[in-house]
C-alpha positions as CSV (number, residue, x, y, z in Angstrom):
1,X,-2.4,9.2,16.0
2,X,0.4,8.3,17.2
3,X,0.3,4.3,16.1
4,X,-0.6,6.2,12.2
5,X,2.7,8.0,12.5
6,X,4.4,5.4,12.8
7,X,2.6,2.9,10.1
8,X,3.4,5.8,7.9
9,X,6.9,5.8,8.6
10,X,7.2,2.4,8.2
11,X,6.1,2.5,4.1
12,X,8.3,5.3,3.0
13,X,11.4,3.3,5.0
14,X,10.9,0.5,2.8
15,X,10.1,2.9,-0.4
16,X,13.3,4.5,0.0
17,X,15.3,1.5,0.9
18,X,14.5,-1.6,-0.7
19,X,16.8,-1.1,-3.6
20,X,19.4,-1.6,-1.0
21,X,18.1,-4.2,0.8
22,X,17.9,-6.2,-2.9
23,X,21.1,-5.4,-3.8
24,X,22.7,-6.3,-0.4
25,X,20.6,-9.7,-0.7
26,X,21.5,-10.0,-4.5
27,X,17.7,-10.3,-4.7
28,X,16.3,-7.3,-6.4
29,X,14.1,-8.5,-9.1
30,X,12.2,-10.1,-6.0
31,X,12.1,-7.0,-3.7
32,X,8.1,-6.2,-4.7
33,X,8.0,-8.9,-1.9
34,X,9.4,-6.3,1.0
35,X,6.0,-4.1,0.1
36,X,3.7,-6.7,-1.2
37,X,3.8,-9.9,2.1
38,X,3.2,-6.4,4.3
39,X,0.1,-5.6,2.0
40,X,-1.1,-8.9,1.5
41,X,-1.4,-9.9,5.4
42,X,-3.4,-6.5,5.9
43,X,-6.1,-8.1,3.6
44,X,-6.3,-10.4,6.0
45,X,-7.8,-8.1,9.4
46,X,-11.4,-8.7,10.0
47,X,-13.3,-5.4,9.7
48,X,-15.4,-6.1,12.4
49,X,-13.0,-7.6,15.3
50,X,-13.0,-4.5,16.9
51,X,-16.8,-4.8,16.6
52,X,-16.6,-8.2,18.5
53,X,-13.5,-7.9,21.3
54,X,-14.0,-4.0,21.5
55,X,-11.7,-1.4,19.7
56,X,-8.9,-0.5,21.9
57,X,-8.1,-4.4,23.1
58,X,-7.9,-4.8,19.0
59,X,-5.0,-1.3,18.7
60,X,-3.5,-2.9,20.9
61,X,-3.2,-6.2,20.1
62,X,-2.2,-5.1,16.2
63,X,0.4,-2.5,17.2
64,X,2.2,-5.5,19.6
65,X,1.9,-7.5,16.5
66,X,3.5,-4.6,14.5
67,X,6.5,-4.1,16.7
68,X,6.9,-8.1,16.8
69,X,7.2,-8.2,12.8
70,X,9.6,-5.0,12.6
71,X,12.0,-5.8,15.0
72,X,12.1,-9.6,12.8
73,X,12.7,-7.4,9.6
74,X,15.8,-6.0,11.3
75,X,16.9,-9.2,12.3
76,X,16.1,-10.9,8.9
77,X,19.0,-13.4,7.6
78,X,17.9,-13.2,4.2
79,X,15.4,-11.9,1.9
80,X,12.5,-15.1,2.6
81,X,13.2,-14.2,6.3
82,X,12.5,-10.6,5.8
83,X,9.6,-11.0,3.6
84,X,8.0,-13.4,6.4
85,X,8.6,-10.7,9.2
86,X,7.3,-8.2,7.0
87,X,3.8,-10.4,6.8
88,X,3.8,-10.5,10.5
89,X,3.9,-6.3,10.7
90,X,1.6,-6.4,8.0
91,X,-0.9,-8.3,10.6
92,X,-0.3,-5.6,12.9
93,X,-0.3,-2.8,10.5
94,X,-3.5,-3.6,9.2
95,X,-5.1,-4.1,12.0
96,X,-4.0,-0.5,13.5
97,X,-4.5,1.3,10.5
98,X,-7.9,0.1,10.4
99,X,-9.6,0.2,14.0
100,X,-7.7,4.3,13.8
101,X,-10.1,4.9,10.9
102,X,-13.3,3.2,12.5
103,X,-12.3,4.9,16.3
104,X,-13.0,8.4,14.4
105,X,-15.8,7.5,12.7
106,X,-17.1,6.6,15.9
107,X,-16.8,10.0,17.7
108,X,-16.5,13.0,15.2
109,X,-19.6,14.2,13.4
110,X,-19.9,13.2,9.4
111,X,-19.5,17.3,8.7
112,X,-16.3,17.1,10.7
113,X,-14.9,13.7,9.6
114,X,-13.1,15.0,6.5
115,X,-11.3,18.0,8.4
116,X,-10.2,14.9,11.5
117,X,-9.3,12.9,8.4
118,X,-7.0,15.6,7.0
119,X,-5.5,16.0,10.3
120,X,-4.7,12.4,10.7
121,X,-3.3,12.5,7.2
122,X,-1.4,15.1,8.6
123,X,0.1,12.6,11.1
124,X,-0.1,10.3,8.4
125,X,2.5,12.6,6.3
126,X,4.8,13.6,8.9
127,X,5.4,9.8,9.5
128,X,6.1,9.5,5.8
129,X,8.2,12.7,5.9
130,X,10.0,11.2,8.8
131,X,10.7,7.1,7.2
132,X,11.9,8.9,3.5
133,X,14.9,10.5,4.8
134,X,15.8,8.0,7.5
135,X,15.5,5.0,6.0
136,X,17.6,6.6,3.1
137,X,20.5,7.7,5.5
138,X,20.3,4.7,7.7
139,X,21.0,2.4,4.5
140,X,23.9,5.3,3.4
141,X,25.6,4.9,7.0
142,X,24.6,2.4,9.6
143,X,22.5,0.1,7.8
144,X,18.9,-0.4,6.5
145,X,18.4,-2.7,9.5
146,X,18.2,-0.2,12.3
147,X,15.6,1.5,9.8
148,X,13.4,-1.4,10.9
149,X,14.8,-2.0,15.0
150,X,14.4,1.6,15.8
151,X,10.4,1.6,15.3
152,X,9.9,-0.8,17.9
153,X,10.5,1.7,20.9
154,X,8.2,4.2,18.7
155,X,5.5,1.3,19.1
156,X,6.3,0.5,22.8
157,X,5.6,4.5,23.5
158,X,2.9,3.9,21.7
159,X,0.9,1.3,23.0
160,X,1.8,3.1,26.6
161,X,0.1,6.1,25.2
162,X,-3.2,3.8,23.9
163,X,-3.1,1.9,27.0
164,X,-3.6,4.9,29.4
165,X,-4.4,7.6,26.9
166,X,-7.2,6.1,25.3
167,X,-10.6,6.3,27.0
168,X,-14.0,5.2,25.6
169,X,-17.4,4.2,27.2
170,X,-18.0,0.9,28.6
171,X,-19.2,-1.9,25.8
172,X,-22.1,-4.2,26.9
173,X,-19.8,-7.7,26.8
174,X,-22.2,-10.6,27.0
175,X,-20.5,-13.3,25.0
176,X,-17.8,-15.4,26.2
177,X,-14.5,-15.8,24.0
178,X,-16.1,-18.6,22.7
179,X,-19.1,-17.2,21.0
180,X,-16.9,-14.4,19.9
181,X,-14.3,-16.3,17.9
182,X,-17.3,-18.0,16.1
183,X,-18.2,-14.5,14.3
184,X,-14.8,-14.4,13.0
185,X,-14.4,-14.9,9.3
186,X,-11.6,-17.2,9.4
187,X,-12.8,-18.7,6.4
188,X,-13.2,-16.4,4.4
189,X,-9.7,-14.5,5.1
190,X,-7.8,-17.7,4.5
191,X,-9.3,-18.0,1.3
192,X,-8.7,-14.3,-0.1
193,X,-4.9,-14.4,1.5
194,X,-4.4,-18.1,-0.2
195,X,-6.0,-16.5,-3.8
196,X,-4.0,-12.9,-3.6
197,X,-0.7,-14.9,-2.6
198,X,-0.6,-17.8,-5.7
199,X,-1.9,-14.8,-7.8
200,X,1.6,-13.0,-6.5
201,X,3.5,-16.7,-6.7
202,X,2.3,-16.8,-10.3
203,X,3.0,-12.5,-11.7
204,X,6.7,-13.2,-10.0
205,X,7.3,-16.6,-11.7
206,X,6.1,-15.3,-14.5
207,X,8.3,-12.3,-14.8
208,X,11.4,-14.0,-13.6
209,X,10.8,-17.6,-15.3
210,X,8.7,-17.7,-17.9
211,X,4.6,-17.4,-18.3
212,X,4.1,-20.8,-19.8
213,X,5.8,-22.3,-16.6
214,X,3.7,-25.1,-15.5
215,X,4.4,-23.7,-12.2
216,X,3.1,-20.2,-13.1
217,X,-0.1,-21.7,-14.9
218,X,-0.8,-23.6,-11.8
219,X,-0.5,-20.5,-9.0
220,X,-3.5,-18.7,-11.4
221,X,-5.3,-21.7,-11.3
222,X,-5.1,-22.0,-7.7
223,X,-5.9,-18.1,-7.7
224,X,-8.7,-18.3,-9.3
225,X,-10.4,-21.2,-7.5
226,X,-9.2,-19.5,-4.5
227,X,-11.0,-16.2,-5.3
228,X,-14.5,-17.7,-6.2
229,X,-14.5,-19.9,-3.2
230,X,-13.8,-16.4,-1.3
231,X,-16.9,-15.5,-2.9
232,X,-19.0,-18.4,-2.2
233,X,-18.1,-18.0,1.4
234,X,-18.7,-14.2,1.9
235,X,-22.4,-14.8,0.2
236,X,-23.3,-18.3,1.6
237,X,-21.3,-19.1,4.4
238,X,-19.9,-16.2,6.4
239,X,-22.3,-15.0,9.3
240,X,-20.6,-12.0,9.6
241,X,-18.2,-11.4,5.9
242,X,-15.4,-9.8,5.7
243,X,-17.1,-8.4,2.5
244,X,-20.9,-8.1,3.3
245,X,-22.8,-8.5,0.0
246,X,-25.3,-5.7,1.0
247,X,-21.9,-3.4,1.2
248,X,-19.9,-4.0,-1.9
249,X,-23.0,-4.6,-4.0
250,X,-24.2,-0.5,-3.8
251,X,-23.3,0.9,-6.5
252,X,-22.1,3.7,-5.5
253,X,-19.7,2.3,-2.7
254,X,-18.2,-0.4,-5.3
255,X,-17.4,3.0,-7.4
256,X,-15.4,4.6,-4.7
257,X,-14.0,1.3,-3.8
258,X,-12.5,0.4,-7.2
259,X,-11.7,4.0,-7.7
260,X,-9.6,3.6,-4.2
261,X,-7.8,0.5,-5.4
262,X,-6.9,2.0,-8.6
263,X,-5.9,5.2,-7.1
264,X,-4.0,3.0,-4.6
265,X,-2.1,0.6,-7.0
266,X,-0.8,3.9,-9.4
267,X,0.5,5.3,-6.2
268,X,2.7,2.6,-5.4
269,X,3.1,1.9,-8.6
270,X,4.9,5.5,-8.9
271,X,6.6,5.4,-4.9
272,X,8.2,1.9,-6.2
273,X,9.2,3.2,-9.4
274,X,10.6,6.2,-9.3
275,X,12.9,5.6,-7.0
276,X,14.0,2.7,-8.4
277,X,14.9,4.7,-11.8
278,X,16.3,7.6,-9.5
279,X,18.9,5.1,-8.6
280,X,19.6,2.7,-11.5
281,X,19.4,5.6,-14.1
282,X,20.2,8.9,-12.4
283,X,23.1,6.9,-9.7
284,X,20.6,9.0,-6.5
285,X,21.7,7.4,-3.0
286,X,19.1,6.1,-0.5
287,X,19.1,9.5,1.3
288,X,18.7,11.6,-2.3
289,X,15.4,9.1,-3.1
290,X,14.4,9.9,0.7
291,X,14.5,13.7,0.2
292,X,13.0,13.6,-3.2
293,X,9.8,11.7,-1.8
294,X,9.1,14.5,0.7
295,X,7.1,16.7,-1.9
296,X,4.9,13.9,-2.5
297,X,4.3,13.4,1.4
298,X,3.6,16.4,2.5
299,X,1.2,17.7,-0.8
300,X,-0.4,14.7,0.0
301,X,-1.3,15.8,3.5
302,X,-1.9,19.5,2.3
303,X,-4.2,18.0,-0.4
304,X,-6.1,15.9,2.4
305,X,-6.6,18.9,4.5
306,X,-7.6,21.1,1.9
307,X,-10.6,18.7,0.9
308,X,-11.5,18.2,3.9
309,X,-12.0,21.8,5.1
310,X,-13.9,22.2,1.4
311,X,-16.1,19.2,2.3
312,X,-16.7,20.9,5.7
313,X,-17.8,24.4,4.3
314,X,-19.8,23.2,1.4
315,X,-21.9,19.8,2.2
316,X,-20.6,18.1,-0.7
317,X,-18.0,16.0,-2.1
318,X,-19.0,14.4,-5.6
319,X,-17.7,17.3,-8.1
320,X,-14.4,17.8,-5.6
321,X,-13.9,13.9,-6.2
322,X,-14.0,14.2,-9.8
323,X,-11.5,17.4,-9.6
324,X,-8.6,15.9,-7.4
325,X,-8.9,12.0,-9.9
326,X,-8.2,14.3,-13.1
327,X,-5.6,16.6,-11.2
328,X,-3.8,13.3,-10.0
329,X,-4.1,11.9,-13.6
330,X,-2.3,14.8,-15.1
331,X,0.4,15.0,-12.8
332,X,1.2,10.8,-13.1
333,X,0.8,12.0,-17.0
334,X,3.5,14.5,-16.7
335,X,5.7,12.4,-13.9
336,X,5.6,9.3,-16.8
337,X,6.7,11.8,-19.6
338,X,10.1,12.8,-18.0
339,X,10.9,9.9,-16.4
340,X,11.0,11.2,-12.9
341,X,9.6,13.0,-9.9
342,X,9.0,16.5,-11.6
343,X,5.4,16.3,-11.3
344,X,5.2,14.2,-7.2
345,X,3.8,17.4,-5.8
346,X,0.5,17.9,-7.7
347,X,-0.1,14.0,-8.0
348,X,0.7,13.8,-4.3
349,X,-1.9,16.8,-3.3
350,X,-4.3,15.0,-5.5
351,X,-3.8,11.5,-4.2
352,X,-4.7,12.9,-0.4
353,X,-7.3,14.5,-1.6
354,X,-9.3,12.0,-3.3
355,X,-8.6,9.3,-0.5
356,X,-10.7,12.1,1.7
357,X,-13.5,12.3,-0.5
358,X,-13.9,8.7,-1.1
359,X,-14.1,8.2,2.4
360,X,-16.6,10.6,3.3
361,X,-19.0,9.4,0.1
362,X,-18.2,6.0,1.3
363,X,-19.3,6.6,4.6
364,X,-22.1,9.0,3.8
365,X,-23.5,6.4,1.1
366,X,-23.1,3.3,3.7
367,X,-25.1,5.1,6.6
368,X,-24.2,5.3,10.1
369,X,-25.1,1.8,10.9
370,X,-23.2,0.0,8.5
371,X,-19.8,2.9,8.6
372,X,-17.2,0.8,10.5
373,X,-17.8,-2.6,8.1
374,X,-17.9,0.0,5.2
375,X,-14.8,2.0,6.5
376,X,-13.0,-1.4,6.9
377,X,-13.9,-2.9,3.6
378,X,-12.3,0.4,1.8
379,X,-9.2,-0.3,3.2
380,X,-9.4,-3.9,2.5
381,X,-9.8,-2.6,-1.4
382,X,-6.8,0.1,-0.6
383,X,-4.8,-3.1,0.6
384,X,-5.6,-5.4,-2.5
385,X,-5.0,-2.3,-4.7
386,X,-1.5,-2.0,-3.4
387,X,-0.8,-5.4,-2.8
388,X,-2.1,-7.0,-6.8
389,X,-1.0,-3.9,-8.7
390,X,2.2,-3.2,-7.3
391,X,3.2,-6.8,-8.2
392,X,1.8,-6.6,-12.0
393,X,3.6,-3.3,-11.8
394,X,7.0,-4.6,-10.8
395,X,6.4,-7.5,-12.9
396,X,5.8,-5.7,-16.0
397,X,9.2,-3.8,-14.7
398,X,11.3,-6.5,-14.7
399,X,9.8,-8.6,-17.8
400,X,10.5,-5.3,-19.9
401,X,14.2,-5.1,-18.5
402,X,15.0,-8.7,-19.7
403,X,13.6,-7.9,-23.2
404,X,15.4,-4.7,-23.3
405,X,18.9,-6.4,-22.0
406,X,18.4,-9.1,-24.2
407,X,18.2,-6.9,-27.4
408,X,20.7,-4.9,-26.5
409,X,23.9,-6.5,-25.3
410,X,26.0,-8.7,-26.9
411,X,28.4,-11.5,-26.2
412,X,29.6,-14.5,-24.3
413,X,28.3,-13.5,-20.9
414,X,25.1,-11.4,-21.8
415,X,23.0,-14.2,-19.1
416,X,25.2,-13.6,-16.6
417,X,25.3,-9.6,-16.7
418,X,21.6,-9.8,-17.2
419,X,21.4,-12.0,-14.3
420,X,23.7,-9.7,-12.1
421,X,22.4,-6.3,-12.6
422,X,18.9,-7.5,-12.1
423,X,19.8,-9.0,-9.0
424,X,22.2,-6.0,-7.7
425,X,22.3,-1.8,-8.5
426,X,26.2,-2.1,-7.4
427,X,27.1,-4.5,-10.1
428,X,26.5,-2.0,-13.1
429,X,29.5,0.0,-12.2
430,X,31.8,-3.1,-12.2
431,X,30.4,-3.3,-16.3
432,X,33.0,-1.3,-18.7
433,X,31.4,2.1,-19.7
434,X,29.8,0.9,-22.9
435,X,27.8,-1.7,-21.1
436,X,27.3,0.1,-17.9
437,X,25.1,2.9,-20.5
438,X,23.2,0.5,-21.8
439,X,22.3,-1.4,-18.7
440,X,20.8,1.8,-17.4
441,X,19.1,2.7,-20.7
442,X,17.4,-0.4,-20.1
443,X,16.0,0.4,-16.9
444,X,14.9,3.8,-17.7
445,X,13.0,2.5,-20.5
446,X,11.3,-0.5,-18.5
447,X,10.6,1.8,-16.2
448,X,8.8,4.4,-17.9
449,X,6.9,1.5,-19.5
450,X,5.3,0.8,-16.1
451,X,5.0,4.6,-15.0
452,X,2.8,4.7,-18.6
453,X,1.0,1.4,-16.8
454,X,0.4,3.9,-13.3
455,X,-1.1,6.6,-15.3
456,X,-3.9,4.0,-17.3
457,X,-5.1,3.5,-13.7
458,X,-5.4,7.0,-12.7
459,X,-7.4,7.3,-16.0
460,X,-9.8,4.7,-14.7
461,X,-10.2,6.0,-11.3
462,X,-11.6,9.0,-13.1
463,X,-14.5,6.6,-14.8
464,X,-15.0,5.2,-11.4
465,X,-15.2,8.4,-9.4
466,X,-18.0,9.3,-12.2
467,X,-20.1,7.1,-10.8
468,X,-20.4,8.1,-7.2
469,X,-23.3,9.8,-6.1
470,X,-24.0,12.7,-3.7
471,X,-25.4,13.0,-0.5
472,X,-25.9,15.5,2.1
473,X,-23.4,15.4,4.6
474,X,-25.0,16.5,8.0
475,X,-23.5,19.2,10.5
């Protein structure tokens, strides 16, 4: 619980910061990268290396790896350094966020899993409700960096608590290291990671360059060769996938899947956006975008809490699923149509709420034999939802911008301010008042285009939740 604190706290730090950290960097059209090379490496954990070195040598192992890539991001030179030291956490983060899920699975009863999963999400929330406000008054005073530094004696205390607080019955261990490190899908994460990074590579050039780049044509060829050789290996190759075929091919689990990587991408979609408005349009500080995320934290751990207790008195999940999609879809509907975070608190209780269900129709569907490789494989969809959309998100952010700037200012050195204001919030109040207006005009427009983009996929997840079925969930 205490290693899900603080990967919680570690995403609303960078939600509430990474305007600064562009700014300071003059690199904000790039700063999608901050979240993104954290999401992309966490595509990368094998779902069943706690299967094969046993679960609490694996925390551990990914929470040293986390601490190791934060304390890097608050040593970062510049933004390529940071955005390396971010994939390292992501290693780590991945891992830990992962093998938390599975170790609960293992010991609480499939009736009870949905209340433990509310109360995780509980832990889950308070580390979000922590990182919002910090990381917003550590970029207002001392600096974003120590944002990053001071989680690293958060994970020494807790890898101290794993390492003596964490008992579980012996495993029977008859393969050497050897044999073990055969099992290991190298392959097959190499491939995906190579595919979802030149697909990134190719939606950044694009949005920054221009889409007929021979550069950006090449990255989604490479993409997609990448991502059908992934394919190849996780049907013919792989003895133990990352993806097993006999997983994502039910029908019912690729339903809650997608409808996790849709639900996913709008929400980071909206934590990236919003904020990002809230402070080129509305002039909020780091530490007023920290605040203003807390409603969305803590209704999300209400909402998780709240489904799972209903999951726990009733045996069933499907029509609660349905409920919390639409509920989520109307309050991205009415976040999009002002322009801001009026609506965080009913899409936020919605958002925990149908990551709950999913998880217990997921595991229900996937049967206790197959729940780790089935828990692991959502979150590798969650990952891939955050990582793909978020970058066609802030893509479609800053390609809309351009236009908009384009079309609207005039004179000698429209380029240059264009360049400038994309690259850095502070610059747009060096612009003379007439400018300065229309320069944020332009980014509240481009950025309700791509809240408009978030609530499309909360409309999908609602098809995809359709299409779940029901089982009985056992006492």
């Amino acid at each position: 619980m205490l290693g899900i604190f603080l990967m919680a706290m570690d995403g609303t730090i960078v939600a509430s910061t990474y305007a600064a950290i562009g700014s300071e960097f003059h690199r904000l059209e790039n700063t999608s990268w901050i979240a993104t090379g954290y999401m992309l490496t966490m595509t990368s954990f094998h779902p069943q290396l706690s299967d094969i070195f046993g679960r609490k040598a694996c925390l551990m192992c990914a929470m040293s790896i986390f601490a190791l890539g934060t304390l890097l991001c608050g040593l970062a030179p510049d933004m390529n350094g940071l955005v390396v030291a971010r994939a390292i956490a992501g290693i780590g983060g991945g891992g830990a966020g992962t093998v938390s899920v599975i170790l609960v699975s293992d010991i609480v009863p499939l009736r009870d899993r949905g209340t433990w999963q509310g109360i995780a999400n509980i832990v889950f929330a308070s580390g979000q409700a922590v990182g919002a406000p910090v990381g917003g008054v550590f970029a207002d005073t001392i600096g974003w960096r120590w944002a990053f530094i001071m989680q690293v004696p958060i994970a020494a205390l807790a890898l101290v608590a794993v390492g003596f607080g964490l008992k579980l019955p012996p495993r029977e261990d008859r393969e050497d290291f050897k044999a073990k490190l055969k099992r290991i899908d190298f392959a097959g994460a190499f491939t995906l990671v190579v595919a979802v990074f030149s697909l990134l590579l190719a939606f950044d050039r694009g949005g920054n360059v221009a889409w007929s780049d021979h550069f950006t044509i090449a990255t989604f060829a490479v993409a997609v060769v990448m991502f059908i050789a992934f394919i190849i290996i996780e049907l013919r190759v792989a003895s133990e996938p990352i993806a097993p075929a006999h997983i994502v091919g039910n029908s019912t689990l690729i339903a809650a899947y997608m409808a996790n990587f849709l639900m996913i991408g709008a929400n980071m979609t909206m934590l990236f956006t919003v904020p990002l408005y809230l402070q080129a349009v509305r002039r909020f500080t780091p530490s007023q975008v920290g605040v203003t995320l807390l409603s969305n934290v803590i209704a999300g751990a209400v909402g998780s809490v709240a489904a799972g207790l209903v999951m726990k008195a009733t045996g069933k999940y499907y029509l609660l699923t349905i409920l919390v999609y639409f509920l989520s879809f109307v309050g991205n509907v009415i976040i999009a149509g002002v322009t801001g975070p009026m609506a965080f608190t009913l899409a936020g209780l919605c958002t925990g709420g149908s990551l709950t269900t999913t998880l217990i129709a997921i595991i229900a569907n996937a049967g206790q034999q197959n729940q780790a490789v089935a828990t692991a494989v959502s979150y590798l969809f969650r990952s891939l939802g955050g990582v793909v959309i978020l970058s066609a998100s802030m893509t479609l952010t800053q390609e809309t911008l351009r236009q908009h700037l384009r079309s609207r200012l005039t004179g000698a050195d429209v380029e240059e301010i264009i360049k400038r204001v994309r690259e850095s919030l502070s610059y747009i109040d060096e612009l003379r008042p007439e400018v300065r207006a229309l320069v944020r005009s332009s980014y509240q427009d481009a950025a309700q285009k791509t809240l408009w983009f978030a609530v499309s996929l909360s409309a999908l997840t609602i098809v995809c939740a359709l299409f779940i079925k029901e089982k009985p969930l056992p006492r």
